[in-house]
C-alpha angles and dihedrals in degrees: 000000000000128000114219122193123198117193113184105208101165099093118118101215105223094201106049084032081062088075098050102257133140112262114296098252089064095049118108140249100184104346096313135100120263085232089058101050090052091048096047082051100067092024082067083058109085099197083066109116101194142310137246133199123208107203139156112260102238081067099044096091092056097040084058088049097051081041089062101037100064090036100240098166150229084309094080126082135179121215124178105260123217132240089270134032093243082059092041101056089028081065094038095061090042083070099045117118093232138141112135124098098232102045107120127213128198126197113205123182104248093220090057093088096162098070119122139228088228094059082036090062101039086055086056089046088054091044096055089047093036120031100224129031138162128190114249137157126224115264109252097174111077105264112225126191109224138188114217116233141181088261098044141286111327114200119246112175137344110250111219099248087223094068092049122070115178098238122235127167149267092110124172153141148185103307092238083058102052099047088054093046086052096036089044089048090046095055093049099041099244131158121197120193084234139355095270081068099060089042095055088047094059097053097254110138113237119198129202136250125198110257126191118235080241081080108080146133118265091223110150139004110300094044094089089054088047085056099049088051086056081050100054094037 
């Protein structure tokens, strides 16, 4: 069995990209880039086969070079990435070396650096049950339904916290399953929000592991500060 891991890192990231600042995967957490701390994550996972990133092309020169710079090995890979994260890890596992029914691939967001090799390893576990897992946490705040109208968002039910998780990656499956979720979106059309999404569309179960609020999405200004203060803890 061999682990893939896809991390799409072409995306432009409009709201940080609002300040003036480079795309959100080259900014830096003490003083390194968001890509490298998720990438040093899994590579501390041995059961991590190898690692591809998906990037635009006009950033593939410069990912190779960091690549190279803090010596992370014959594990990484750069792929060109695509306009949107659904074509950017459609194109990446196309260039997996995979053929056997039980590799796994995970997808992590590459702006998610706090991400670590223990949850890593227990979504790998689930995988491997399972067929298909993502990390999530459980919803505290109460969750309302709402329709949206001309004057603003009415309420329309309470949703029971224990039936919602905030969904974080990573999210995988066994490599056979996610190509058919991909292959079975692209005929249709169809665009997720993540990968959970098309696999839940073509009929394929995904269980839950259990994620830490440390592992979130570096989205807008103040989350790298937020960052910094996991760090330090």
């Amino acid at each position: 069995m061999s682990v893939f891991v896809i991390l799409p890192a072409a995306g432009i990231g409009t709201r940080m990209a609002s300040t003036g600042a480079a795309p959100k995967q080259f900014l830096t957490l003490k003083g390194i880039p968001l890509l490298l701390h998720s990438l040093r994550a899994f590579l501390a996972v041995p059961r991590v086969t190898a690692i591809y990133v998906a990037v635009r092309t006009s950033e593939r020169a410069r990912v190779a070079a960091l690549i190279a710079e803090h010596n992370l090995g014959e594990k990484v890979h750069v792929v060109t990435g695509g306009d949107s994260r659904q074509d950017s890890v459609s194109r990446a596992l196309a260039a997996l070396p995979s053929t056997a029914e039980n590799d796994i691939v995970l997808v992590h967001d590459a702006v998610r650096p706090l991400i670590d090799p223990t949850t890593i390893g227990r979504t790998i576990d689930s995988i491997q049950k399972h067929g298909a897992a993502i990390v999530g946490t459980p919803a505290i705040d109460t969750i309302k339904q709402v329709e949206r109208t001309a004057d603003g968002a009415l309420i329309t039910a309470t949703i029971p916290r224990e039936l919602i998780v905030h969904a974080q990656t990573p999210q995988g499956a066994r490599v056979p399953l996610m190509r058919q979720a991909f292959s079975e979106a692209a005929a249709d059309e169809f665009i997720g929000t993540d990968e959970a999404s098309l696999l839940e569309r073509a009929g394929i179960p995904v269980f839950v592991v259990q994620g830490h609020a440390r592992n979130f999405k570096v989205t807008q200004p103040g989350d790298l500060e937020i960052a910094e203060f996991y760090l330090a803890g």
